[in-house]
C-alpha positions as CSV (number, residue, x, y, z in Angstrom):
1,X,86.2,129.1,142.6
2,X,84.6,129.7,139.0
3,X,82.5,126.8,138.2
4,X,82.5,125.7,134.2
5,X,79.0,125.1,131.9
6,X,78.9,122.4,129.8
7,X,76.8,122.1,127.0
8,X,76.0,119.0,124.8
9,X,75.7,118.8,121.2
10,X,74.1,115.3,119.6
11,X,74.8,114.3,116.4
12,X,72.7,111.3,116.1
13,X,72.4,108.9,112.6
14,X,69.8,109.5,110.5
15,X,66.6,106.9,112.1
16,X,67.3,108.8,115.3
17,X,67.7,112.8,114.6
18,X,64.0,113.7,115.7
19,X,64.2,111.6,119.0
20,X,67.6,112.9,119.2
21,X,66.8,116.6,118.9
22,X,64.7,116.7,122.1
23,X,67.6,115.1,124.3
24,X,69.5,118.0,126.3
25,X,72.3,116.3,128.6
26,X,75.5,114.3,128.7
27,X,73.2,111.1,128.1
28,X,70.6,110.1,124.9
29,X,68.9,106.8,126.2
30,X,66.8,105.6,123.1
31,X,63.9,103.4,124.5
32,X,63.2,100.1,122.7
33,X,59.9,101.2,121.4
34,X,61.9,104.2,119.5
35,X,64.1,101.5,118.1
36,X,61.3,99.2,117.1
37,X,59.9,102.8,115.2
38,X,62.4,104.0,113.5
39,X,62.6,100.8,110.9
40,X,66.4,100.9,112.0
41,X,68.6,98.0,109.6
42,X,69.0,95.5,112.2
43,X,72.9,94.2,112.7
44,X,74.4,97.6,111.4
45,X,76.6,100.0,113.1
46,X,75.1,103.7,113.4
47,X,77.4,106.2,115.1
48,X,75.8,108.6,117.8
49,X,78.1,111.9,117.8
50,X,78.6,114.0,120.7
51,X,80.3,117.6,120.6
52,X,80.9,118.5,124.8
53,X,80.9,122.7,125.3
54,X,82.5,124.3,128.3
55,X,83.8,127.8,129.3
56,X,87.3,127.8,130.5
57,X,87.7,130.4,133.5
58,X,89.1,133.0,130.2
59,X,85.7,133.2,129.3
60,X,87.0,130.9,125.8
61,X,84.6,128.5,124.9
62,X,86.5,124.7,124.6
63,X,85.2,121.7,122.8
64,X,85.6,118.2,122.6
65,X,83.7,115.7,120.2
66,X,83.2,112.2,121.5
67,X,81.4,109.2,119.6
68,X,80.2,105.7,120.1
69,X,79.0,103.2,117.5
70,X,75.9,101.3,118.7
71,X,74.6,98.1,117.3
72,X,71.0,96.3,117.5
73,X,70.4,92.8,117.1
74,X,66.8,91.3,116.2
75,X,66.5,88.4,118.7
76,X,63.9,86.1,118.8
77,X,62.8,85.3,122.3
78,X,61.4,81.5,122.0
79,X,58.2,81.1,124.4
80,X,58.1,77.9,125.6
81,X,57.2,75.8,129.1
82,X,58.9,72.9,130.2
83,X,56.4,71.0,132.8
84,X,57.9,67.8,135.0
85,X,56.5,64.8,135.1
86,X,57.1,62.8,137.9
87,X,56.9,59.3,136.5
């Protein structure tokens, strides 16, 4: 049995190529500190391009390109307490 390498090729939008050009693998996970630095425009789609890599058992080199369009939202998260009174 001839096992198959796969490499991974990001295309990431333009807030996120420097983060994005350290990621090796079939995942980018973008933490939300990145997100909060990279002055992204909140509520707009930005299209994260991947282009898969594998040897078939010929030796020939396949590829596929994959994408997904991500969007982030700027939600306020109220802080409040609600105490009980018992009269």
């Amino acid at each position: 049995m001839q096992r198959r390498s796969l490499a991974y090729d990001w295309d990431c939008p333009e807030p996120f190529n420097a983060y994005c050009s350290k990621q090796a693998g079939d995942q980018v996970a973008i933490p939300f500190e990145v997100v909060k630095d990279s002055k992204i425009d909140w509520e707009t789609p930005y299209i994260f391009e991947v282009t898969v890599i594998w040897a078939k058992p010929d030796g020939q080199a396949e590829t596929k390109t994959l994408n997904a369009t991500v969007i982030w939202y700027d939600l306020a998260m109220p802080d409040f307490t609600i105490d009980f009174d018992p009269q």
